[in-house]
N, C-alpha and C positions, 0 to 999 in steps of 0.2 A: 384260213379263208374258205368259206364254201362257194360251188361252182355250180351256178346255173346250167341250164339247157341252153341257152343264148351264148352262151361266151363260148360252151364246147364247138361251135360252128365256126367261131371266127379265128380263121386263118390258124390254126393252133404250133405250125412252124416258125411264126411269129415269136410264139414267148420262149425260144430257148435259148440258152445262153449264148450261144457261136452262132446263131442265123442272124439271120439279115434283120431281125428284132433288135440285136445290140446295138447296130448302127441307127439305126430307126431310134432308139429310145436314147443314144446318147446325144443325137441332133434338138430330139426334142426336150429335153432338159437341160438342155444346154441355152434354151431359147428360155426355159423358167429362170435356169440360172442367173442368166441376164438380168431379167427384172428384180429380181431377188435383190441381187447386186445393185441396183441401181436405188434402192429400197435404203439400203444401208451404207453405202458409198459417200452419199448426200449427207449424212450426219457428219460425219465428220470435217468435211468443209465447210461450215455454218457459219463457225465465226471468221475465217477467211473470209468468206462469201458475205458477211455481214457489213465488212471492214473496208471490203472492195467497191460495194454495191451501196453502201450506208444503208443496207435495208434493218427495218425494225424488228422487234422481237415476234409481232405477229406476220412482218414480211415472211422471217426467216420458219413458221409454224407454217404458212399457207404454201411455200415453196417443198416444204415434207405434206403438207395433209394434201395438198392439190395434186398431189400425182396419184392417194391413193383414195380421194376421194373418187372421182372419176374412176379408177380402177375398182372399186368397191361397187358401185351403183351400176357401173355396165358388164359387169363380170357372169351375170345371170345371162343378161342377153347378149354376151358374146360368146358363153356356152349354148345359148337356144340357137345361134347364126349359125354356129357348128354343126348343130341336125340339122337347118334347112338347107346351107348350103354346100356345107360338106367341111369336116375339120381340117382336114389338109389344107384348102382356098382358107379359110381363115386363118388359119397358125400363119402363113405366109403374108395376108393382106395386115394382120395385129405386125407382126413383127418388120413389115416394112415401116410403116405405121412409126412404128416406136424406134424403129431407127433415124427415119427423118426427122423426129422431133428430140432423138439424143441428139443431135447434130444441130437444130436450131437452139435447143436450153443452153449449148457452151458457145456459142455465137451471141446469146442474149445483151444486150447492152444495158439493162437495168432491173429492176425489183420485179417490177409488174409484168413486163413480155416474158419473164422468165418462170414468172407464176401462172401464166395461162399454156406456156407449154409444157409445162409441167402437168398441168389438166390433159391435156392434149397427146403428152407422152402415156398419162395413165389411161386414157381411150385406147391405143395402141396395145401395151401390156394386159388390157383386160377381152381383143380380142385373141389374143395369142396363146396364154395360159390356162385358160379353161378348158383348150383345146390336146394340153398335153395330159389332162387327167382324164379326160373322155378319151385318148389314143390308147392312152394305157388301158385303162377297163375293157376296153371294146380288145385289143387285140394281145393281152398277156389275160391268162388263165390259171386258178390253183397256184401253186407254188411259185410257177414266175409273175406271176401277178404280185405276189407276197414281196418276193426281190427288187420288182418294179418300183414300188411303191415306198420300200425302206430305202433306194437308191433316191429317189424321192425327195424324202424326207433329209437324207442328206446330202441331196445337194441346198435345201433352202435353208441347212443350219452352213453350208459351206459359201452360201452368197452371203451369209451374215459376216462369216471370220474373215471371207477374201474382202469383203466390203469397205470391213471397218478399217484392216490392212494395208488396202490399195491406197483405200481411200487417201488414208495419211501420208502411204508413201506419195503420192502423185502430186498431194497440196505440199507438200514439204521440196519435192525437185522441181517446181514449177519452173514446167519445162515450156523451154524459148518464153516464159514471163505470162504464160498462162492461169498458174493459179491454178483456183477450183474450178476452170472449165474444164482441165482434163477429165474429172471425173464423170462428165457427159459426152466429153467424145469419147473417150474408151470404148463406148460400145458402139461408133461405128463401123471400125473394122470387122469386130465380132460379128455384128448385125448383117452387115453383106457377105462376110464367108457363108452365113449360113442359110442367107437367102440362094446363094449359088449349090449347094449340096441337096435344098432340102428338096426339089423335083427330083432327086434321084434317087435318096434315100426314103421318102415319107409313101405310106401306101397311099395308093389312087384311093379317092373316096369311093365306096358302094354305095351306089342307093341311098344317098342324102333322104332321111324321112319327110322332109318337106313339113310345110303348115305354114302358120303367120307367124308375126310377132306380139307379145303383150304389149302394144304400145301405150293405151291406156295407163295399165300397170306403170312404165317407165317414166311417165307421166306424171304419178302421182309420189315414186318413189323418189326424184332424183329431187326435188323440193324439199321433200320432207326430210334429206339427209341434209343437203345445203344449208337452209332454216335451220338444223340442230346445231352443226358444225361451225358456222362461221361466225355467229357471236359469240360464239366460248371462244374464240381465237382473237377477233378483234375489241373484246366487250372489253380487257384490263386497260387497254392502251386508250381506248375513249371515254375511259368510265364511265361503263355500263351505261348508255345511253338507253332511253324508254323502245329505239328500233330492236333494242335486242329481244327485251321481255317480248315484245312483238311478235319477234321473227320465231322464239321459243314457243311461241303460246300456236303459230302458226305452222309449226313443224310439227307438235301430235295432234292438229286437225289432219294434215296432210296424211300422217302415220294411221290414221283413224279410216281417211280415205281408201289408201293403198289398201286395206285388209275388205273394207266393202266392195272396191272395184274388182280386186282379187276374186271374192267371193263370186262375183256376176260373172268373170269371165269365165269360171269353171263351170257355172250352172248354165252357160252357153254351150257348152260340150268344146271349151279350147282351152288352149294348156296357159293357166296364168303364169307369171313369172315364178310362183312360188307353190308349187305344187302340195296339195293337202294328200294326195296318194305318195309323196315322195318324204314327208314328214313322221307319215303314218308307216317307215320300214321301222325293223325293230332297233330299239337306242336312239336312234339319227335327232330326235329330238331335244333330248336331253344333252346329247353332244354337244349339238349347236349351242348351247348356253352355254358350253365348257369354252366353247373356240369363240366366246365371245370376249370372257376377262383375260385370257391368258393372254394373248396376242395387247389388250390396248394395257398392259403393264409393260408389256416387253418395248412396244413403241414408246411408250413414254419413260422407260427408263434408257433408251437409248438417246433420245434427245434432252434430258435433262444432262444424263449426265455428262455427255460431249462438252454440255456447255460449261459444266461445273468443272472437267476437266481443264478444258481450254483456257478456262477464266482465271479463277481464285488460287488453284493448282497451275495454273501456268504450265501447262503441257503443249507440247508441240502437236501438229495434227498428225503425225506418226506416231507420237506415245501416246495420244490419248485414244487412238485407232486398236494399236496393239493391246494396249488393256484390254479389252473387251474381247481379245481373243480366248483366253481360259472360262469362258463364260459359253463363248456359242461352241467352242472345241467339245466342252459339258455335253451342249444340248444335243452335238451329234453322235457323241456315246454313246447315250442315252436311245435316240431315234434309231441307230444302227444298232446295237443290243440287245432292246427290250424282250425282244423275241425270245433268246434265251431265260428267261423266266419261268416259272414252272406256270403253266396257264391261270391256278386259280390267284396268281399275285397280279397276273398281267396288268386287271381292270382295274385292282387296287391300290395298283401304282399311280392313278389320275390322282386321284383325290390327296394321296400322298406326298405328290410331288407338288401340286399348287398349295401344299401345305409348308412344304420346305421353302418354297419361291415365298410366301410370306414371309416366314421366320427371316430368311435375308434379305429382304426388303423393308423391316424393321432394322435393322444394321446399317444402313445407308448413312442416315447422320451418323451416328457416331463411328463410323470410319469412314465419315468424308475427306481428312486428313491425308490419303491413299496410302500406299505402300502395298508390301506384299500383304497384306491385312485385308484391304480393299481388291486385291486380285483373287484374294483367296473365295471372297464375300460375292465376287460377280461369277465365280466357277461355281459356287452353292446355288446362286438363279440359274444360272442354267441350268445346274443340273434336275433342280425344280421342275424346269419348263419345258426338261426335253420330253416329258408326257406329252409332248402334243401330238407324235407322229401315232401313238397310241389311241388317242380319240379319234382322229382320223380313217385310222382302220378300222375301228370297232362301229366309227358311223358307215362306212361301206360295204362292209362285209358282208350284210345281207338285199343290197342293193342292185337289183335284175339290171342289166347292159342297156336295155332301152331305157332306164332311169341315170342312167349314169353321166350325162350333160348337167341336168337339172341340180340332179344331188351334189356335184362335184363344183359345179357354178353358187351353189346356195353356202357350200361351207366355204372355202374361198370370199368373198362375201361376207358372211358373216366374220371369218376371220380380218379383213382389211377395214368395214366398219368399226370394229374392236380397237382397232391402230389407230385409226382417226381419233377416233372419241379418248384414245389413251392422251394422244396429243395434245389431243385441243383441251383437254380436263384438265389434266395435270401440269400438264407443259403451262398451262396458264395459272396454275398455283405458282408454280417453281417459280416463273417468270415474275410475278408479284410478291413472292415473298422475297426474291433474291433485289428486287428495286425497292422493297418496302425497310429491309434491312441489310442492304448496301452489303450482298457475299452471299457467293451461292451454295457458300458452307451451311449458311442460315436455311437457304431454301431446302439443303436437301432433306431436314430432317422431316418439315412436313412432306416431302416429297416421298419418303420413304413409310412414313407412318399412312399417306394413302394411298401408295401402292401393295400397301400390306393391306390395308382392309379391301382390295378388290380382289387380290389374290387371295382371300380368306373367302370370299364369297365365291370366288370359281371355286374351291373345295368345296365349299357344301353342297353347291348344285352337281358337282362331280361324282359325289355317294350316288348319287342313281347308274352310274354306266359301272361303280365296283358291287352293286347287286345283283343275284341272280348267278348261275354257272358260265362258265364261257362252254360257248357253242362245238362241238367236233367238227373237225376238218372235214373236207369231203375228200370222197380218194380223186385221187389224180388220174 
């Protein structure tokens, strides 16, 4: 990692190992973890949750995409809320936030209140998170920044494993006749321990930078993801009604708007939501298109296959939970590892690994069947996909502390966008092929033949961040 003049100033007994950093940094990813976990917990109670609720197949897609809808589209600005009003006040106001609406999603009584708090949960998680990668940048430097950041990276492959785990575990002991609520109250205990620690342990904000907000921007953006998203989610189950082509044809106006209103807001001299000086650091660009495919394969191979689990295979929500554990155990090898690599493989490992995450994503039909065959099959995606902590660093690494809200809000963002769109695309193949021929053994094959060809396309766009040297460390 190289190390600005900005970062050497800030608090630099912050990033070491035994100071008051480690508690600092284990509070606040502990607060990512949560969400993480909440991300993936939720799968695995679907088809409980379907059974209990009679919700539909697009119920059961807007109760996953609606929490990271809303978390995708406000994640920018509740990184920009972070600089005006200070990350600390926000980490706190997100994560109350998201604790009062875990506690109202498992109190829910039916389909739809459960889908709006679900929105409402993901409004909270997208102030809160953006706030622990702007903590970290701003107050770990050189090498503990490096540690920061792989610890980072696994803890959001370890909300996947505890996710999927828990998950099962807690639908399977439905405890006092709960069900899949527990998997939303879980995190109220969590949530208030940690509202109680974190005025003690979180540094006071400094000098909040101040400014406005792009509300314009958020205006123009939160439409344009809406309009994309929600007829690919409810178009199979209405058949494709003429509102949809509509509501598509009116999502790249809106997409069309966002980039013109963007443009006015910068030639204003104000910070739009999507920064063209924060685009223009070196790689970050190219990244972004990498943490666009990998993430909406991953979401959508987590929600297909729960249900193909569940379904055809007849899995409990503890074993079809557990599966998926040799997959994200992979992807945290992988993110906790890479480092060790000799540098000139490091970058070339992106493109390599969304090349493996293909090749087993072609495998999906034909070992839909499961067994240790299909365990073996979800540990090759992951280990595919554990390049992602990889992109991540090589898009920040030359990103100055005063960019570090924006840039940190925008890949977040782009990665939760990616999970939607994996959802709602493919989740509504699967969903249609598996009703179209009665077995989700049917569905999975097209399911896997196109999550292959998106993970084939995040490799090609990937060759740009394995060109070029990697950069020298700065001394410490």
């Amino acid at each position: 990692m190289t190390q600005t003049t900005d970062l050497r100033g800030i608090v630099p007994e912050r990033g070491t190992r035994n100071g008051p950093g480690g508690r600092m940094l284990a509070l606040i990813l502990l607060g990512q973890f949560m969400a993480i976990l909440d991300v993936n917990i939720v799968n695995v109670a679907l088809p409980t949750m379907r059974t209990d609720l009679h919700a539909s197949g697009s119920g059961l897609q807007l109760v996953v995409a609606g929490y990271i809808i809303s978390y995708a589209v406000l994640l920018i600005t509740g990184a920009r809320l972070g600089d005006i009003a200070g990350h600390r006040r926000m980490y706190h106001l997100g994560l109350a936030s998201f604790t009062v609406m875990s506690l109202a999603c498992g109190l829910a009584p039916s389909t739809w209140p459960l889908v709006a708090f679900r929105f409402l949960q993901g409004a909270g998680a997208a102030l809160m998170t953006p706030q622990v990668m702007s903590m970290i940048q701003r107050n770990f430097a050189g090498e503990a920044r490096a540690r920061a950041l792989g610890l980072y990276s696994a803890v959001i492959a370890g909300g996947v494993v505890v996710g999927q785990a828990a998950g099962g575990l807690l639908v399977s002991a439905d405890l006092f006749g709960t069900g899949w609520r527990t998997v939303f109250l879980v995190n109220v205990p969590i949530g208030a321990a940690l509202l109680l620690a974190g005025p003690r342990l979180l540094p006071r904000d400094e000098s909040p930078r101040g400014g406005d907000l792009d509300l314009p921007g958020l205006a123009t953006l939160t439409p344009a993801v809406l309009l994309f998203v929600v007829p690919l989610i409810l178009g199979h189950e209405l058949d494709w009604p003429l509102w949809g082509w509509l509501s598509l044809a009116a999502s790249a106006a809106f997409f069309a708007a966002f980039v013109a209103v963007e443009r006015r807001v910068a030639a204003r001299g104000r910070r739009p939501l999507i920064s063209v000086r924060v685009l223009r650091a070196p790689r970050l660009a190219p990244a972004c298109v990498a943490l666009l495919f990998g993430p909406a394969t991953w979401g959508a191979f987590l929600f297909t296959t729960t249900l193909h689990l569940q379904g055809d295979l007849e899995l409990s929500p503890l074993e079809s939970g557990l599966a998926f554990v040799p997959s994200v155990t992979a992807f945290g090898l992988v993110g906790l590892n890479w480092r060790r690599l000799p540098a000139r493989w490091q970058r070339r490992a992106v493109p390599s690994g969304f090349a493996l995450a293909a090749a087993g994503y072609l495998c999906v039909g034909p070992l839909a069947d499961g067994g240790a065959p299909y365990l073996i099959l979800t540990a090759v995606i992951g280990f595919g996909l554990g390049v992602m902590p990889i992109i991540m660093t090589v898009a920040l690494e030359h990103v100055p502390a005063e960019d570090a809200a924006d840039a940190s809000g925008l890949l977040l963002t782009l990665m939760q966008i990616g999970q939607v769109t994996g959802v709602a695309t493919v989740g509504t193949l699967f969903l249609t092929m598996a009703e179209d021929g009665g077995s989700t053994r049917h569905a999975e094959y097209g399911t896997g033949w196109a999550l292959a060809a998106v993970a084939g396309v995040g490799a090609v766009c990937a060759l740009a961040l394995a060109r070029g040297r990697a950069e020298p460390r700065a001394e410490r």
